[in-house]
C-alpha positions in Angstrom: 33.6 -1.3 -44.0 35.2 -3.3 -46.4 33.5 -1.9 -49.1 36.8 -2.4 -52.2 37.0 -6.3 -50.8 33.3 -6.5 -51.1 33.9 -5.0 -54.5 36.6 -7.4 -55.8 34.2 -10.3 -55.1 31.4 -8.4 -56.7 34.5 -8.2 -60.3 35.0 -11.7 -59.9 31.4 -12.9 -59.7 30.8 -10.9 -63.0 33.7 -10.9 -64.7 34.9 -14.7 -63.6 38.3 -13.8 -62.5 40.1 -10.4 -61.3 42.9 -9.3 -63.0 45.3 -6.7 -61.0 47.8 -4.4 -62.0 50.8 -3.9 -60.3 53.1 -0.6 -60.3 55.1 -0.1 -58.0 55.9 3.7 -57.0 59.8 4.0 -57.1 61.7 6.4 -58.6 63.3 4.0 -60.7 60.0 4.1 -62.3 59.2 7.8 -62.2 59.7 8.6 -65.8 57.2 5.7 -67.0 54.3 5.9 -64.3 52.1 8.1 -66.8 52.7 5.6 -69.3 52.5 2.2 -67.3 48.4 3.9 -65.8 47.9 4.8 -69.8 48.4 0.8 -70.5 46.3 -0.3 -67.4 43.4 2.0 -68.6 43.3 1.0 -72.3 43.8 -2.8 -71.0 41.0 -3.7 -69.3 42.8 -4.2 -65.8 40.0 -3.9 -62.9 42.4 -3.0 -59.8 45.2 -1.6 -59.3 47.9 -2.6 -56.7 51.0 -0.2 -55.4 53.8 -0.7 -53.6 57.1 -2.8 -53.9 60.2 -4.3 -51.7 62.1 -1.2 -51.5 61.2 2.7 -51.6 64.7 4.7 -52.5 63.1 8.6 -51.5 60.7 10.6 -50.7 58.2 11.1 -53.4 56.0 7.9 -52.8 52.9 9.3 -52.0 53.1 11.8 -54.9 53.5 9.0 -57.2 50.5 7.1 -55.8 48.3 10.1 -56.2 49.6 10.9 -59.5 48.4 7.2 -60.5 45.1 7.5 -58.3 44.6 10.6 -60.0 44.7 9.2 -63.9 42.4 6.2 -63.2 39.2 5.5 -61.7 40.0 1.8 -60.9 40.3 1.1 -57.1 44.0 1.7 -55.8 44.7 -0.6 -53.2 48.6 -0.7 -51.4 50.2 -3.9 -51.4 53.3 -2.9 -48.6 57.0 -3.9 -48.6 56.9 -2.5 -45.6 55.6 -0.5 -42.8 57.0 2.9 -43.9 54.7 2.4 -47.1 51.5 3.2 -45.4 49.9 5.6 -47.0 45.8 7.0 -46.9 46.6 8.1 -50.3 44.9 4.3 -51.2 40.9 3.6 -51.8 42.0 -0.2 -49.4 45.7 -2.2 -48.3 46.4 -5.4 -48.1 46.8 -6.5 -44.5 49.9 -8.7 -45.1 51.5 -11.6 -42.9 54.4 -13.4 -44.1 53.2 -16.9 -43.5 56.4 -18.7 -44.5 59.8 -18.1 -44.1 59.6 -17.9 -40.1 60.5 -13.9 -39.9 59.0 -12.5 -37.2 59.2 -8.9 -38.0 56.8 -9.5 -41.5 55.0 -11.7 -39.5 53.4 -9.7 -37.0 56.4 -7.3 -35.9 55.3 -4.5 -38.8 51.6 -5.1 -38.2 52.3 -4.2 -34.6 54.4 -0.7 -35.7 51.7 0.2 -37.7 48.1 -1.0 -36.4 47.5 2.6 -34.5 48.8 4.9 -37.8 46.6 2.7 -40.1 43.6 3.1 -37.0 44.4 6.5 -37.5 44.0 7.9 -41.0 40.8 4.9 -41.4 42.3 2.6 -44.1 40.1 -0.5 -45.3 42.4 -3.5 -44.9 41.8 -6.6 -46.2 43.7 -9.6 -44.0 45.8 -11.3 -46.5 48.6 -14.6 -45.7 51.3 -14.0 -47.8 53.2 -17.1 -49.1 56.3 -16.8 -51.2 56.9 -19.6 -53.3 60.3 -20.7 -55.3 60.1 -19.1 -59.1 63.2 -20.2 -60.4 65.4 -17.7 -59.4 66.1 -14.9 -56.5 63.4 -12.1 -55.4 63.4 -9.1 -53.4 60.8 -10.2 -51.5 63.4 -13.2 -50.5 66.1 -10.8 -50.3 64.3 -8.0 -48.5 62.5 -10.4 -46.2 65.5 -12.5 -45.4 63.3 -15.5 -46.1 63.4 -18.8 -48.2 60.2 -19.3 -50.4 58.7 -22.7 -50.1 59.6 -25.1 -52.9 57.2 -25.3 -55.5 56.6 -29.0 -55.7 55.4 -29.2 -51.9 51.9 -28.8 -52.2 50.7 -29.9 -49.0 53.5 -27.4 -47.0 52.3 -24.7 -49.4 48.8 -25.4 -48.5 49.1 -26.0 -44.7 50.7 -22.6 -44.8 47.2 -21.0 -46.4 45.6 -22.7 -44.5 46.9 -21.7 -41.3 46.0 -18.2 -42.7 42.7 -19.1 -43.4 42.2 -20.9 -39.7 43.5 -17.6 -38.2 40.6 -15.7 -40.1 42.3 -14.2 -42.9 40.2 -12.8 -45.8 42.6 -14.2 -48.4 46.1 -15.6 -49.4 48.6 -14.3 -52.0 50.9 -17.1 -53.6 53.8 -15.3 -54.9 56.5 -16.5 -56.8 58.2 -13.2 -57.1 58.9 -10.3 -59.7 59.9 -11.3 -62.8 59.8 -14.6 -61.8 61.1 -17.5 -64.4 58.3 -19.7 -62.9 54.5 -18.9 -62.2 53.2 -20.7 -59.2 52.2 -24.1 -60.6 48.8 -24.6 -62.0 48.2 -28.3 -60.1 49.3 -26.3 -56.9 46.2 -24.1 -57.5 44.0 -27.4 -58.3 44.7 -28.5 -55.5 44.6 -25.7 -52.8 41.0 -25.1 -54.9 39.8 -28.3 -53.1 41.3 -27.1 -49.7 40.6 -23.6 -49.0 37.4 -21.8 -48.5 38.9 -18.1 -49.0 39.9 -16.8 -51.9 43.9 -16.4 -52.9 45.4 -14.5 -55.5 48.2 -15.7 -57.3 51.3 -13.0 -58.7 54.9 -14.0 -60.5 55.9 -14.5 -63.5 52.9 -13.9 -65.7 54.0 -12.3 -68.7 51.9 -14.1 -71.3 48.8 -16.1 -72.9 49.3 -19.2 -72.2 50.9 -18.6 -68.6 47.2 -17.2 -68.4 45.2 -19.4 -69.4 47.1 -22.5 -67.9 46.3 -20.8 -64.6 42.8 -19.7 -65.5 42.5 -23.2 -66.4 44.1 -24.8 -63.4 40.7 -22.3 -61.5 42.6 -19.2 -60.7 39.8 -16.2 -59.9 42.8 -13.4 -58.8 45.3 -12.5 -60.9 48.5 -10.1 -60.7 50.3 -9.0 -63.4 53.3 -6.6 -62.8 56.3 -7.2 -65.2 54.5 -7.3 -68.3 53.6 -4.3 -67.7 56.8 -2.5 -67.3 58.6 -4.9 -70.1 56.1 -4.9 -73.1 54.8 -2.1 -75.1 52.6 -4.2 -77.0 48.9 -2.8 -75.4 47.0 -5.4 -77.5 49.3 -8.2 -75.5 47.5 -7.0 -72.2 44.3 -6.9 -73.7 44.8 -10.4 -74.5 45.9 -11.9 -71.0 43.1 -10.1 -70.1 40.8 -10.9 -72.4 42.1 -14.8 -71.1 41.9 -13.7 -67.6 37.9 -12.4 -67.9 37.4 -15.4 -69.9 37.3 -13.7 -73.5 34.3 -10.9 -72.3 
């Protein structure tokens, strides 16, 4: 039980941070899935995350076993929605919507879906998901019909995680959003360090060195790292915010 959480903590403790790589499964990515687990191998990524806002047809699960199949990192689903669960994963992350008040990513999905994941077994690691302003729209916002928190409010950000934390969540995901103009602030992360006793990944708009290493400095242990991915061909650029990331090992 709980054995891929147990292992991110184990990366982190050796490594000093975790750095995730995000690909998300749609067929507007289908030509380039091959290439974007190729880049993820050769860059020192530990884990790999799936999933996005919006699935457009039915070859999904293909996809995620196509990536599962060319890697031997752990493969754990991070869900836009219920109709992405899939035992096609090695873990998920259990996600509530913490802000933007929308019942349905709340706790309405989580009840649609709590006897399928029972089910087919899937590990699932309880994480509050806060969505934070980037500097310009999301899907997440869109899909979710939610307003992310303004980025300057560190104590509403923080009450929010936690809230998450008080209600026994294994971790928190600040996320400023896909291709985000804005990562979440490094002071935020200072000061949620001081606050929180559960880890908390932080995702959006990290697409370079010193994005990196402002957060790595600021005592981020979690990374994500999705749009770099997809938008730069330039492998020895990943190894780099990597190489940042797992503090130059």
């Amino acid at each position: 039980m709980n054995k891929i959480f147990k292992k991110i903590q184990t990366i982190k403790e050796q490594r000093g941070a975790v750095s995730f790589a995000l690909i998300d499964p749609d067929k507007k990515n289908n030509n380039f899935i091959e290439e974007y687990i190729e880049k993820v191998n050769m860059s020192d990524f530990d884990v790999i995350l799936v999933g996005g806002s919006l699935i457009i047809d039915s070859f999904y699960e293909e996809r995620i076993s196509l990536i599962k199949s060319h890697t031997d990192k752990p493969i754990i689903l991070f869900p836009g929605s219920s109709m992405q669960i899939t035992d096609k994963v090695d873990a998920m992350l259990y996600i509530s919507l913490l802000s933007g008040n929308n019942p349905q990513y709340l706790i309405g999905e989580h009840i649609q879906t709590a006897g399928l994941i029972y089910n087919l077994n899937i590990e699932t690691i309880s994480t509050g998901y806060i969505l934070i302003d980037g500097g310009n729209s999301s899907s997440v916002a869109a899909i979710s019909k939610t307003i992310p928190l303004p980025s300057k409010k560190y104590d509403i950000i923080t009450a929010h995680a936690l809230a998450g934390q008080y209600l026994g969540m294994n971790m928190i995901y600040l996320e400023t959003g896909s291709g985000a103009k804005n990562t979440v602030e490094p002071n935020l992360i200072k000061y949620m360090k001081e606050k929180l006793k559960i880890p908390f990944i932080v995702g959006g708009g990290i697409d370079n060195i010193e994005k990196t290493k402002q957060l790595i400095d600021a005592g981020a242990e979690y990374l994500v790292i999705g749009s770099a991915i997809e938008n730069n061909n330039n492998i020895n650029k990943l190894i780099e915010i990597n190489q940042e990331i797992h503090g130059k090992s």
